[in-house]
N, CA, C and O atoms as a Maestro MAE file, in Angstrom:
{
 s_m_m2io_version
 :::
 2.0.0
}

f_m_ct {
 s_m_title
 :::
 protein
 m_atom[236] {
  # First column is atom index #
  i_m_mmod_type
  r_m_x_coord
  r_m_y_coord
  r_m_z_coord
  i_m_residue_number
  s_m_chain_name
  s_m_pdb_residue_name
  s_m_pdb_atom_name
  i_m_atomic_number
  :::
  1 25 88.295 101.654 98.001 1 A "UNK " " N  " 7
  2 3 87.836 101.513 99.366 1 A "UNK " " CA " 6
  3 2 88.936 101.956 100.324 1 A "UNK " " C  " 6
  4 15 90.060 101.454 100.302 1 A "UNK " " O  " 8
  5 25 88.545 102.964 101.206 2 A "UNK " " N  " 7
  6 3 89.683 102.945 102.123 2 A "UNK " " CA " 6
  7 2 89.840 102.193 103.118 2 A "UNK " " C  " 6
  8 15 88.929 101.451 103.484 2 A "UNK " " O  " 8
  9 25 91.337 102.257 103.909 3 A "UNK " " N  " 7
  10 3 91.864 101.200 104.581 3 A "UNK " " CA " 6
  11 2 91.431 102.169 106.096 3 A "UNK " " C  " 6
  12 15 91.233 103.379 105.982 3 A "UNK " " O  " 8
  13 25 91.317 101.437 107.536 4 A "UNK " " N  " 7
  14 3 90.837 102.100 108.422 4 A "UNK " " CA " 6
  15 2 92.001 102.015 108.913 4 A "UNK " " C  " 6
  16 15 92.944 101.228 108.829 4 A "UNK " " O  " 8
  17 25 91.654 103.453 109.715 5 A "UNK " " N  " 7
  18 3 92.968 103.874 110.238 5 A "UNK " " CA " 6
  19 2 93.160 103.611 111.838 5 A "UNK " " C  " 6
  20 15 92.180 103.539 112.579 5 A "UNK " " O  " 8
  21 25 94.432 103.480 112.290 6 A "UNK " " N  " 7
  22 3 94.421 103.188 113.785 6 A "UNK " " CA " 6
  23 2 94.918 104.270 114.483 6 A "UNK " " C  " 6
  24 15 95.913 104.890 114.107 6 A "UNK " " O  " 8
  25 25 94.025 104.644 115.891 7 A "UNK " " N  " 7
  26 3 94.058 105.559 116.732 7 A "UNK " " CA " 6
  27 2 95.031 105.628 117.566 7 A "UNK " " C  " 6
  28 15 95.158 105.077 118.659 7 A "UNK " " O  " 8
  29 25 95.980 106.594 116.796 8 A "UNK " " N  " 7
  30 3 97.877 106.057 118.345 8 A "UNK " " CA " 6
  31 2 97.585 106.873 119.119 8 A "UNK " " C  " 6
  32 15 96.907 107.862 118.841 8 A "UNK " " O  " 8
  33 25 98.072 106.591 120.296 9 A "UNK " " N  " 7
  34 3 97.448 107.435 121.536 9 A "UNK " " CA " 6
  35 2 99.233 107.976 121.647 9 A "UNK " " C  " 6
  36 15 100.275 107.619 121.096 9 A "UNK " " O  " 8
  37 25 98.870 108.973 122.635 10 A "UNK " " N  " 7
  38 3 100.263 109.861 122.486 10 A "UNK " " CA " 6
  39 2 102.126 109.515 123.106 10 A "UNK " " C  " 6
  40 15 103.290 109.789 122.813 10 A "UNK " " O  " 8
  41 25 101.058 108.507 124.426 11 A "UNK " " N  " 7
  42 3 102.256 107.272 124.528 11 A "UNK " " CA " 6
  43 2 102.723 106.404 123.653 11 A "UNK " " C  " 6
  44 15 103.791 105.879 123.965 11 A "UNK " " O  " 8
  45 25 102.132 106.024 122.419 12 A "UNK " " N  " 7
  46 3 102.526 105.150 121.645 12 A "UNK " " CA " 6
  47 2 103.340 106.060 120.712 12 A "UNK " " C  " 6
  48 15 104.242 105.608 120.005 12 A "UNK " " O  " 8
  49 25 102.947 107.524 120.736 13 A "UNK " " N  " 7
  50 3 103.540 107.980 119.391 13 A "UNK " " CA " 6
  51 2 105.339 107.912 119.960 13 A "UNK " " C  " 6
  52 15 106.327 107.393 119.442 13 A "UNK " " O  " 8
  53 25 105.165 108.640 121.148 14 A "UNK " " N  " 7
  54 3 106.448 108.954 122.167 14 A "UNK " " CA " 6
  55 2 107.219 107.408 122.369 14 A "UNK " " C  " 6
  56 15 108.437 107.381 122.544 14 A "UNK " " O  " 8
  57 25 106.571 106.383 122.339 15 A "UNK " " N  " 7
  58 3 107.476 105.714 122.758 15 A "UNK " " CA " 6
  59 2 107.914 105.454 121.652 15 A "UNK " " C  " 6
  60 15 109.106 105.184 121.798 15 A "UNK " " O  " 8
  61 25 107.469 105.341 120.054 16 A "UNK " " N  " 7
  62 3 107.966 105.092 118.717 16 A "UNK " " CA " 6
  63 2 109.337 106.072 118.584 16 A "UNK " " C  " 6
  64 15 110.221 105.727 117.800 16 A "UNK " " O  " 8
  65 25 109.477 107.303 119.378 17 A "UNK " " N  " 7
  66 3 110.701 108.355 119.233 17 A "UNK " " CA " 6
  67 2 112.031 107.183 119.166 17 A "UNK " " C  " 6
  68 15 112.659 107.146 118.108 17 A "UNK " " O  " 8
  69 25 112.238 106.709 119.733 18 A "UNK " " N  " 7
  70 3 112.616 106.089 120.795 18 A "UNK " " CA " 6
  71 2 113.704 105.040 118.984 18 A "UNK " " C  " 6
  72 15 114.719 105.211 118.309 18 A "UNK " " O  " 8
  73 25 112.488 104.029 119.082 19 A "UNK " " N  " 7
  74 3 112.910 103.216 117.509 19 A "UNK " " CA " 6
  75 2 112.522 103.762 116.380 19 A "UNK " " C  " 6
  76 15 111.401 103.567 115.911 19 A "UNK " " O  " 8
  77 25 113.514 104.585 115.770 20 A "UNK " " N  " 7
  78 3 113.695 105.355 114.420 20 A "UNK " " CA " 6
  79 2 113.159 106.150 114.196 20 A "UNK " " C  " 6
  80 15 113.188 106.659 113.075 20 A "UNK " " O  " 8
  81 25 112.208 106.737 115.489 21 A "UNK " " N  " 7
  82 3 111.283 107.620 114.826 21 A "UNK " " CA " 6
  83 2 111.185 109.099 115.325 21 A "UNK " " C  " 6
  84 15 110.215 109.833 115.515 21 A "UNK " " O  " 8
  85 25 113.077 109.346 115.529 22 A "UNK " " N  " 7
  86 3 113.942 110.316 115.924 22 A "UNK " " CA " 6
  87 2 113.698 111.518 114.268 22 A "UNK " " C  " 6
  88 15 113.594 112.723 114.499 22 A "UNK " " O  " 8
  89 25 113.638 111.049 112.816 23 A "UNK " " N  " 7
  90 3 113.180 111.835 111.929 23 A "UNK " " CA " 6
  91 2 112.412 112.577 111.902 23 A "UNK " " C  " 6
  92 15 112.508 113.758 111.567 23 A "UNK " " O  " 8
  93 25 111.250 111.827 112.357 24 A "UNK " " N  " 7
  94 3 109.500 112.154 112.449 24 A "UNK " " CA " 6
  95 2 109.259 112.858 113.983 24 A "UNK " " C  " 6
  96 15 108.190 113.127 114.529 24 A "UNK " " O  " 8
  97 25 110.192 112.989 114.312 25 A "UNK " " N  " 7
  98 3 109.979 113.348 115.203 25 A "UNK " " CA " 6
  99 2 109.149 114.745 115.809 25 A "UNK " " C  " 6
  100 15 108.456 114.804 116.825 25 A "UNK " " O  " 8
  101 25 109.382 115.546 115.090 26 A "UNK " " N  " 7
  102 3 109.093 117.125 114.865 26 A "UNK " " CA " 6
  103 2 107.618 116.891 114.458 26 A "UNK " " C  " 6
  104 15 106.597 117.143 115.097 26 A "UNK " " O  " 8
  105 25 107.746 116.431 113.423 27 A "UNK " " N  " 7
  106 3 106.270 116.582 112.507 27 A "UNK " " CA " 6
  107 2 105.399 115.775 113.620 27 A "UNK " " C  " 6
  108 15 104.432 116.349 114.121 27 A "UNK " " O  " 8
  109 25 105.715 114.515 113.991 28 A "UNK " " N  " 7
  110 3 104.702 113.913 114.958 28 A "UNK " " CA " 6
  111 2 104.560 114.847 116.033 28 A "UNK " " C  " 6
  112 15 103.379 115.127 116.239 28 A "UNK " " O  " 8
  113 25 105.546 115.536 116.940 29 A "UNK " " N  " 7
  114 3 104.713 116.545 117.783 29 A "UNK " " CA " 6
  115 2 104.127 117.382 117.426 29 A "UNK " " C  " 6
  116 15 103.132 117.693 118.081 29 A "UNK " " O  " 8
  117 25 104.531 118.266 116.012 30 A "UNK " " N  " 7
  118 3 103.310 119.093 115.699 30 A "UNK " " CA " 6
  119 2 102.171 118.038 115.681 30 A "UNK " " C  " 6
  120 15 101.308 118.199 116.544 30 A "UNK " " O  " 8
  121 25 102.036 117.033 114.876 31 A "UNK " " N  " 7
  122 3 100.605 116.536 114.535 31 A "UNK " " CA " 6
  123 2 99.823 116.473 115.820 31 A "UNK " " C  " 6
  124 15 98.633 116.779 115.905 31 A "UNK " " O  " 8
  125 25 100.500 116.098 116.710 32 A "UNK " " N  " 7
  126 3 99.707 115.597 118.409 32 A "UNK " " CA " 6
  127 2 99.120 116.946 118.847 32 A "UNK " " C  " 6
  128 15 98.003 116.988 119.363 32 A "UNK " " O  " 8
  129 25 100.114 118.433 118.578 33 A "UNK " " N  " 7
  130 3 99.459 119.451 119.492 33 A "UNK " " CA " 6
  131 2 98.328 119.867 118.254 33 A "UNK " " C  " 6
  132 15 97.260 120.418 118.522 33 A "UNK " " O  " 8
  133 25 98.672 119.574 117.118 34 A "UNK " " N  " 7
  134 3 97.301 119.850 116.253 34 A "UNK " " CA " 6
  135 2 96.032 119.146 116.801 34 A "UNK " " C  " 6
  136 15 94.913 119.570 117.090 34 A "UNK " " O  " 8
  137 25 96.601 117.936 116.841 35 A "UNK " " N  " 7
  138 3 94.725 117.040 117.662 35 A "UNK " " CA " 6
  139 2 94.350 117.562 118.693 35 A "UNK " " C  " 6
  140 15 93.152 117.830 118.779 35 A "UNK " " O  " 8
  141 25 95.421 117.938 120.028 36 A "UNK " " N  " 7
  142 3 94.826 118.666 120.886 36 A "UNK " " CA " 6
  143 2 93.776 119.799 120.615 36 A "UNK " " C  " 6
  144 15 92.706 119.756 121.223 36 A "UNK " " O  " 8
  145 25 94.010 120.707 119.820 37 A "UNK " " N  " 7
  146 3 93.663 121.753 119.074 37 A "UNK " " CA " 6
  147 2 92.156 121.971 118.361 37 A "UNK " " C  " 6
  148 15 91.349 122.901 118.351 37 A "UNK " " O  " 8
  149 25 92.204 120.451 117.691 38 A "UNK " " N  " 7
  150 3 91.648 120.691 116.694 38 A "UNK " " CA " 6
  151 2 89.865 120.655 117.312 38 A "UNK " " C  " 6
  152 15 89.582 120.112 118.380 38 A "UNK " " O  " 8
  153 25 88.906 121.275 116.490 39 A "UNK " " N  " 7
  154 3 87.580 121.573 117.782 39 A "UNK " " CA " 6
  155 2 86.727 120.822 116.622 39 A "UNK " " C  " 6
  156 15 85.602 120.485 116.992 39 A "UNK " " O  " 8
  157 25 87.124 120.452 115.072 40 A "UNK " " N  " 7
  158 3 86.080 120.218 113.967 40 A "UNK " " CA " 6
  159 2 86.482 118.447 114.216 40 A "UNK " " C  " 6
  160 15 87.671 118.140 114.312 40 A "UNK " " O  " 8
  161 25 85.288 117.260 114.315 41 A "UNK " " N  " 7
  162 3 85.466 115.945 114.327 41 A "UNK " " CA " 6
  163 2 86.272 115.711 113.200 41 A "UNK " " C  " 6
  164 15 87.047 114.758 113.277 41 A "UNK " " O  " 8
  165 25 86.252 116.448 112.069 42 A "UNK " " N  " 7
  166 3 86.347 116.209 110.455 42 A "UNK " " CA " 6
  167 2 88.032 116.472 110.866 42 A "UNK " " C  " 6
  168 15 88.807 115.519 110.792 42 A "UNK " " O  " 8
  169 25 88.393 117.485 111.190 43 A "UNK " " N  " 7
  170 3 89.599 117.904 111.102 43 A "UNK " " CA " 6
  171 2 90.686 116.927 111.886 43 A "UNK " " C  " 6
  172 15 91.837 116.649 111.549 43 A "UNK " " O  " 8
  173 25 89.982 116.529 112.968 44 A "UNK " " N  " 7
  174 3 90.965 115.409 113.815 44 A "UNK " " CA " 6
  175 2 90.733 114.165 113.022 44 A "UNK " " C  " 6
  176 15 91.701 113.405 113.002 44 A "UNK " " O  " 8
  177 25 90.234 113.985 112.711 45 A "UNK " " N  " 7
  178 3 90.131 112.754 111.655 45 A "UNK " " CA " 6
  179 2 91.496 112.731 110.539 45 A "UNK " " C  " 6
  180 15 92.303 111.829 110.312 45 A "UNK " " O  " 8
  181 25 91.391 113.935 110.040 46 A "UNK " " N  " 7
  182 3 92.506 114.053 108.699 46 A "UNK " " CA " 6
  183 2 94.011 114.177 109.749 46 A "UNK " " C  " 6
  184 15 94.906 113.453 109.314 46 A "UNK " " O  " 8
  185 25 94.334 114.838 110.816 47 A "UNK " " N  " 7
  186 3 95.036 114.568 111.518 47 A "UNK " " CA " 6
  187 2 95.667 113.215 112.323 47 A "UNK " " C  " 6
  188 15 96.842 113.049 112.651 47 A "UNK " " O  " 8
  189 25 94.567 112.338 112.531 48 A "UNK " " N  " 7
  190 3 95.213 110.845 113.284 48 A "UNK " " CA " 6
  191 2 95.182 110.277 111.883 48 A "UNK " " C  " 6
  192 15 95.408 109.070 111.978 48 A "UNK " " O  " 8
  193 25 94.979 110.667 110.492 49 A "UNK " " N  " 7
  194 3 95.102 109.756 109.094 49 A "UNK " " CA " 6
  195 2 96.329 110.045 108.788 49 A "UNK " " C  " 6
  196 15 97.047 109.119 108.412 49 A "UNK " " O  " 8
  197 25 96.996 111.701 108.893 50 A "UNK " " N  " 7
  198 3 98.628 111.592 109.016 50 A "UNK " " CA " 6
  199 2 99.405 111.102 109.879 50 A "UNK " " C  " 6
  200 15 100.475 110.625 109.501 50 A "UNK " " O  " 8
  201 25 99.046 111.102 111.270 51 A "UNK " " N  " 7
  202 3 99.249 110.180 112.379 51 A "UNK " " CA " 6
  203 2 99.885 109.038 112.120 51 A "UNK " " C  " 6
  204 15 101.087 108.836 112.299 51 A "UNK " " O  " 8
  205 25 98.934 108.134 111.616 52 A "UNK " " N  " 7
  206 3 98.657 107.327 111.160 52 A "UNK " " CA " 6
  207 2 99.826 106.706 109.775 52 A "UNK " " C  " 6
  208 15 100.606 105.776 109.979 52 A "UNK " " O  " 8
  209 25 99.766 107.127 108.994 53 A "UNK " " N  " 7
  210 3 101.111 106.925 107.542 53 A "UNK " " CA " 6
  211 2 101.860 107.324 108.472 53 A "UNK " " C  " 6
  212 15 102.478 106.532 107.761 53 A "UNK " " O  " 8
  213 25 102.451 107.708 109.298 54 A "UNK " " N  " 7
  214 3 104.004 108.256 109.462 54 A "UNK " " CA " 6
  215 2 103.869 106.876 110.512 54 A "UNK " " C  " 6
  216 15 104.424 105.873 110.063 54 A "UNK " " O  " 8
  217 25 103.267 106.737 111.709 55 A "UNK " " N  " 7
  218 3 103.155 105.530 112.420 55 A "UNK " " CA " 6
  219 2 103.328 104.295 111.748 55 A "UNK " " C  " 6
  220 15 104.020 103.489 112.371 55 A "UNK " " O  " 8
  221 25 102.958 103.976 110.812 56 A "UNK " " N  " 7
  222 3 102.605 102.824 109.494 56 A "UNK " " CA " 6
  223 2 104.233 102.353 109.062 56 A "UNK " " C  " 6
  224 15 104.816 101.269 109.100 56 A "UNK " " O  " 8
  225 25 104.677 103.853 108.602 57 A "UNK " " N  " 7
  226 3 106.289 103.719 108.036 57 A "UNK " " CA " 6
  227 2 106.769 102.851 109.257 57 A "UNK " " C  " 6
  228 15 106.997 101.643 109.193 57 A "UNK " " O  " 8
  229 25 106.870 103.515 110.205 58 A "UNK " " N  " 7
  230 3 107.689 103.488 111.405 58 A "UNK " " CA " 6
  231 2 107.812 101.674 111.807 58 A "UNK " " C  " 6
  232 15 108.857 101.034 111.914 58 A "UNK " " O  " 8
  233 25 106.441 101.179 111.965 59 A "UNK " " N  " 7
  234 3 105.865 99.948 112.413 59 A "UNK " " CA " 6
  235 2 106.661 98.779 110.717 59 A "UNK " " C  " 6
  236 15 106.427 97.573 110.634 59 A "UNK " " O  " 8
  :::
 }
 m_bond[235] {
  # First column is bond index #
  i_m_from
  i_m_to
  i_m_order
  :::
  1 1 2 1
  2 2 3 1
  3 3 4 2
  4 3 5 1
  5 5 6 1
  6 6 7 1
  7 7 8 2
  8 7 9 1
  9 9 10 1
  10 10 11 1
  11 11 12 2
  12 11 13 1
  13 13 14 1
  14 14 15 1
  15 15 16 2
  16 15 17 1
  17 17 18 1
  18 18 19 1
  19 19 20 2
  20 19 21 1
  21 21 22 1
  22 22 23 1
  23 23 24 2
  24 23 25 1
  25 25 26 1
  26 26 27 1
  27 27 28 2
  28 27 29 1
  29 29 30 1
  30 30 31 1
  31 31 32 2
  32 31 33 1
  33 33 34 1
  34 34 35 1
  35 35 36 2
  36 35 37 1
  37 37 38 1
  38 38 39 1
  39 39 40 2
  40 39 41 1
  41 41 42 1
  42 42 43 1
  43 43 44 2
  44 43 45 1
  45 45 46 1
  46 46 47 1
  47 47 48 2
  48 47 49 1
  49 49 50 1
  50 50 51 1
  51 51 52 2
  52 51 53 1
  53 53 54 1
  54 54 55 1
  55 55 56 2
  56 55 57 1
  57 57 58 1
  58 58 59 1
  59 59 60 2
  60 59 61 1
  61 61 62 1
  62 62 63 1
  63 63 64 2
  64 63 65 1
  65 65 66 1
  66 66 67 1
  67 67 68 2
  68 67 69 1
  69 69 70 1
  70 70 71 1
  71 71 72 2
  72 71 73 1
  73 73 74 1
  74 74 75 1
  75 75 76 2
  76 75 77 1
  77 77 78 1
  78 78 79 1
  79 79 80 2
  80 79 81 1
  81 81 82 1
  82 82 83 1
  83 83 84 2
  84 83 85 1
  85 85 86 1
  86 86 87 1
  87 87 88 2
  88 87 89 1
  89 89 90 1
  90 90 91 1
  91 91 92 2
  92 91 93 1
  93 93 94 1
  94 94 95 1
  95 95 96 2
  96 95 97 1
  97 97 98 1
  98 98 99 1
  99 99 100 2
  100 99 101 1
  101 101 102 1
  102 102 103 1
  103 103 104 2
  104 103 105 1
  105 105 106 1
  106 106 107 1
  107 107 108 2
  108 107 109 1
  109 109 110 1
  110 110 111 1
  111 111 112 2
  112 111 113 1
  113 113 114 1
  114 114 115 1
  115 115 116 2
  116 115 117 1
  117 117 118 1
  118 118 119 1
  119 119 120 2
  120 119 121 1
  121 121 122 1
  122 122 123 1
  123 123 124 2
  124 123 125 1
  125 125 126 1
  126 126 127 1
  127 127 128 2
  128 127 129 1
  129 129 130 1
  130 130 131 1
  131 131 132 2
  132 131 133 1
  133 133 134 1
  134 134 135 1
  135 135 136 2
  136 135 137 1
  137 137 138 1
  138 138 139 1
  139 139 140 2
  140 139 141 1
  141 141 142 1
  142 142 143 1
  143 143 144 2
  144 143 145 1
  145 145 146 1
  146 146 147 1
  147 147 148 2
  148 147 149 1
  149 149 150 1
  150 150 151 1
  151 151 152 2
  152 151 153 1
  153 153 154 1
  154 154 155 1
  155 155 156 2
  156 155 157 1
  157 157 158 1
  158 158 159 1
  159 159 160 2
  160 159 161 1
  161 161 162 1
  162 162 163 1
  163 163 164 2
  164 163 165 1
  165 165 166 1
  166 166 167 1
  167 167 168 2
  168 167 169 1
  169 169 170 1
  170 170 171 1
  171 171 172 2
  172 171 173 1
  173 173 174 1
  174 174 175 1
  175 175 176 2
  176 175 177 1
  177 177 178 1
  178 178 179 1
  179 179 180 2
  180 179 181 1
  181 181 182 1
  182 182 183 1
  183 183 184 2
  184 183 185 1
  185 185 186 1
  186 186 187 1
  187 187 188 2
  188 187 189 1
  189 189 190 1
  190 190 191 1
  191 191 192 2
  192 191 193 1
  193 193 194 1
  194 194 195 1
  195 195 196 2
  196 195 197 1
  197 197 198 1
  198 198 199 1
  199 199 200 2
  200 199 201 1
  201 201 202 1
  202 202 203 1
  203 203 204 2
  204 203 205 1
  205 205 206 1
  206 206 207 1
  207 207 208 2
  208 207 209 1
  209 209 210 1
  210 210 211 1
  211 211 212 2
  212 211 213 1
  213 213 214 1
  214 214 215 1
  215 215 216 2
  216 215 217 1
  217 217 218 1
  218 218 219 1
  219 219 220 2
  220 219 221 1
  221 221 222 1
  222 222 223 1
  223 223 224 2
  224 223 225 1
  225 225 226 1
  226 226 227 1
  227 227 228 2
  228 227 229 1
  229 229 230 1
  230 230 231 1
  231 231 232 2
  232 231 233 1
  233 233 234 1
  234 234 235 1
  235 235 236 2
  :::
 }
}
């Protein structure tokens, strides 16, 4: 069964920079201008699910 995932909005990702999440940093802005981007529901989905694990670590 999968676990549901939570929707970080782009202030939350930015303010995570901030506490440790100076690593991830890169990859989380690509991921954000990917959601901007992305036009398929399916595809932003698999995008806030990586979102999401790297947010998870962080928290």
């Amino acid at each position: 069964m999968r676990t549901r995932i939570k929707f970080w909005s782009d202030r939350e990702i930015r303010a995570a920079f901030d506490k440790r999440g100076g690593k991830y940093k890169g990859i989380l802005q690509q991921l954000m201008m990917e959601r901007d981007y992305a036009y398929k529901r399916q595809i932003r989905y698999f995008v806030n699910e990586d979102i999401d694990k790297f947010m998870r670590r962080l928290s």
